[in-house]
C-alpha positions in Angstrom: 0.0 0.0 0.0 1.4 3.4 -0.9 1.9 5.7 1.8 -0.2 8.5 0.8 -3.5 5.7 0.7 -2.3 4.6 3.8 -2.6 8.5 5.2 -5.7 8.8 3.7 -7.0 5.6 5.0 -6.1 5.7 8.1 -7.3 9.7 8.9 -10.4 8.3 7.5 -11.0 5.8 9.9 -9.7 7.8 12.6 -12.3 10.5 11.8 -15.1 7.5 12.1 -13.8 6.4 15.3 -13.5 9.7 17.1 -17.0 10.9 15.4 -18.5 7.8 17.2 -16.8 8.4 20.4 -17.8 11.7 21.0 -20.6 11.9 19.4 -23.4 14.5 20.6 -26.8 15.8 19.9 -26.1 18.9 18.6 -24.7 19.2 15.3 -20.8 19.4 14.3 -19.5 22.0 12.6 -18.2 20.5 9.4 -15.8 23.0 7.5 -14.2 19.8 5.6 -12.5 21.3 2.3 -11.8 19.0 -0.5 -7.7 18.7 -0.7 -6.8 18.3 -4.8 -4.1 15.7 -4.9 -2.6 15.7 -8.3 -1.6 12.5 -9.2 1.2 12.6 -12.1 1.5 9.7 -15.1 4.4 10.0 -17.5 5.8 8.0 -20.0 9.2 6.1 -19.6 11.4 9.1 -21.4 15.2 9.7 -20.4 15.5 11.7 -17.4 15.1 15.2 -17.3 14.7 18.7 -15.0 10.7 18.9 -16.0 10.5 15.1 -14.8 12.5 15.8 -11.5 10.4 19.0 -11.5 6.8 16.9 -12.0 8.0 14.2 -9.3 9.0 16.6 -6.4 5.4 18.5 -7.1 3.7 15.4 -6.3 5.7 14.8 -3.7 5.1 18.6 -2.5 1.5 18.0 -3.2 0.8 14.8 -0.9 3.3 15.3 2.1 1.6 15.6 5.1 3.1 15.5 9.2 6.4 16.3 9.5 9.2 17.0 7.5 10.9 13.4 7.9 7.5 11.8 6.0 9.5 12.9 3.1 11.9 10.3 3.0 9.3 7.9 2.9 7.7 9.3 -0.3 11.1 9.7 -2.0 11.8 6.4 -1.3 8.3 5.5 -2.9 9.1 7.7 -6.0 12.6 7.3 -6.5 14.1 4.0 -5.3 11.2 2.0 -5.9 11.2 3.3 -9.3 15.5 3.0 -9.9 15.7 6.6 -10.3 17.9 6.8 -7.1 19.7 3.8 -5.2 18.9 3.9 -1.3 22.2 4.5 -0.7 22.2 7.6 -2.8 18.8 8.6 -0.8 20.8 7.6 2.4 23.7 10.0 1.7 21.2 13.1 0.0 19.5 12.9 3.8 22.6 13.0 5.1 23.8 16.3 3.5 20.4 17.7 4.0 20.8 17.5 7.5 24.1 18.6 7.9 23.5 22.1 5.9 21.0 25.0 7.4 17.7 25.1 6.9 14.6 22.6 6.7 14.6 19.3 5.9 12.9 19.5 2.6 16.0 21.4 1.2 17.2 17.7 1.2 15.3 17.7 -2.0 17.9 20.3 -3.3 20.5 18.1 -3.1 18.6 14.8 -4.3 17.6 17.0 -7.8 21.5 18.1 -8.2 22.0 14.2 -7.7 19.8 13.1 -10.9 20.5 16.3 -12.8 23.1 19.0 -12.0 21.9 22.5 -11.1 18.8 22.4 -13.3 17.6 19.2 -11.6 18.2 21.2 -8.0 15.9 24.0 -9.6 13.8 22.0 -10.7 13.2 19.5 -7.4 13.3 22.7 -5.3 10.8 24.5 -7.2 8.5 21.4 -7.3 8.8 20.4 -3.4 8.0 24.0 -2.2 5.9 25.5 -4.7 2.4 23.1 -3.6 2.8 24.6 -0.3 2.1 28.4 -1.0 -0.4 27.5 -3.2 -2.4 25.7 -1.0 -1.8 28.0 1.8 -3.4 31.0 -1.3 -6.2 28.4 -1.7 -7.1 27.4 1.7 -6.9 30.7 3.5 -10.8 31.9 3.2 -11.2 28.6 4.9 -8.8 28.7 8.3 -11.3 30.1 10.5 -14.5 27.0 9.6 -11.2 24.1 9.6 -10.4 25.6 13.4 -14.0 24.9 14.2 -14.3 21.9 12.6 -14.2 18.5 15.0 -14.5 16.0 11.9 -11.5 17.9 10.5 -9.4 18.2 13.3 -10.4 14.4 14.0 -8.7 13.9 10.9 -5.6 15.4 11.1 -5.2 13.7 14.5 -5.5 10.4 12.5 -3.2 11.2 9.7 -0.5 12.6 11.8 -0.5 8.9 13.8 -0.4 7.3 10.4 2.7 9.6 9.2 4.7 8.7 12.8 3.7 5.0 11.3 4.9 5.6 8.0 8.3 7.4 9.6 8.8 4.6 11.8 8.6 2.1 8.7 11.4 4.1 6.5 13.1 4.5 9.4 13.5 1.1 10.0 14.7 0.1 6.1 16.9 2.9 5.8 18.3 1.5 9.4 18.7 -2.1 7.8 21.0 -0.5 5.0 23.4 1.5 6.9 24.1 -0.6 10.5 26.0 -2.9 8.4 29.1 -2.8 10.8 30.1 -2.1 14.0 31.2 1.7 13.3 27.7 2.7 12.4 26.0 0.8 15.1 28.5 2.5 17.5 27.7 5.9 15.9 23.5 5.5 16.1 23.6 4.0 19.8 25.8 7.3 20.9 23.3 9.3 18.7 20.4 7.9 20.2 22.0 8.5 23.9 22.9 12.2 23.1 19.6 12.7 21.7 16.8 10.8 24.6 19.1 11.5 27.3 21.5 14.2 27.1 18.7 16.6 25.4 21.3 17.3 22.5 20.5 19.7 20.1 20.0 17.8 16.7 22.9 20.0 14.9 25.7 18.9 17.5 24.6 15.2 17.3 24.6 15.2 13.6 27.7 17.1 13.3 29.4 14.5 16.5 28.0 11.9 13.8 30.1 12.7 10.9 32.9 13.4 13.0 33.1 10.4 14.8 32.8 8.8 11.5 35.7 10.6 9.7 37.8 9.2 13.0 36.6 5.9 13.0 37.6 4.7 9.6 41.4 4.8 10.7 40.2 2.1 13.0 
């Protein structure tokens, strides 16, 4: 199941369940607007900018929760299709994290990846651009959504299904790189500095890489 049905799927039954639950007498207020989700087809053609461009605006146009629940669409769009290896994705997430700003500029570097600088233009435009847009589109209706329960039922459900879907990438990604002792070492600390030292995420990811550099004259 892809992981944008599974979102959808799962907010949809969430919204059911917590309808039921609290159910009253008096009516709801139901401000539900319709979300468009493009969906993209293309034909197999060589890779280009417009094609990296098309991918990240579906991508841009679907992702929902946090940041992270992009790696689990590019994995969908990319490595399931052999446009990227998961090692490439690995190291693009990598870089992403290691340079300012969100984590979506991953995307920057994923687009240089497949295509030079026009392919970072092109992946960059894509990702971001669906979010103003929808932001223009949906403004008029912020103040029914606030008072909306079915909505905010929903959201509830979808952002449990997108910690799912996190947890899931999270895992495969996991099963590719702790391949030896070194990296195993590295996401133990990284896990310590994080739960129980309180680090800030750019000193443990920047620890990370160091540690790494040191360890392979080990």
């Amino acid at each position: 199941m892809s992981e944008v049905l599974a979102l959808l799927l799962l907010g949809g039954l969430g919204t059911v369940y917590f309808s039921l639950k609290s159910w009253r007498s008096d009516n709801l207020s139901v401000g539900v607007p319709f979300l468009f989700m493009p969906f993209f087809s293309w034909m197999s053609v060589q890779l280009s900018s417009l094609k990296i461009g098309l991918i990240f605006l579906k991508v841009g146009a679907i992702l929902y929760g946090s940041g992270y629940v992009l790696f689990a669409y590019l994995d969908a769009e990319l490595v399931m299709n052999e446009l990227l290896t998961r090692q490439e994705l690995i190291d693009a997430i990598a870089v992403g994290q290691f340079t300012p700003g969100p984590v979506l500029s991953t995307s920057t570097f994923i687009g240089y990846q497949m295509n030079g600088v026009s392919g970072a233009i092109a992946a960059t435009v894509g990702i971001f651009l669906p979010s103003f847009l929808f932001v223009l589109l949906l403004n008029p209706w912020i103040p029914k959504m606030r008072q909306s329960k079915i909505l905010s039922y929903f959201l509830d459900s979808v952002n449990v299904a997108a910690v799912a879907v996190m947890v899931s990438v999270l895992f495969s990604m996991g099963m590719e790189v702790l391949t030896d002792w070194r990296n195993i070492l590295i996401c133990v600390l990284s896990l310590l500095a994080n739960f129980q030292l309180k680090w800030n995420a750019m000193w443990i990811v920047f620890g990370g890489a160091l540690l790494g550099a040191l360890l392979n004259f080990v």
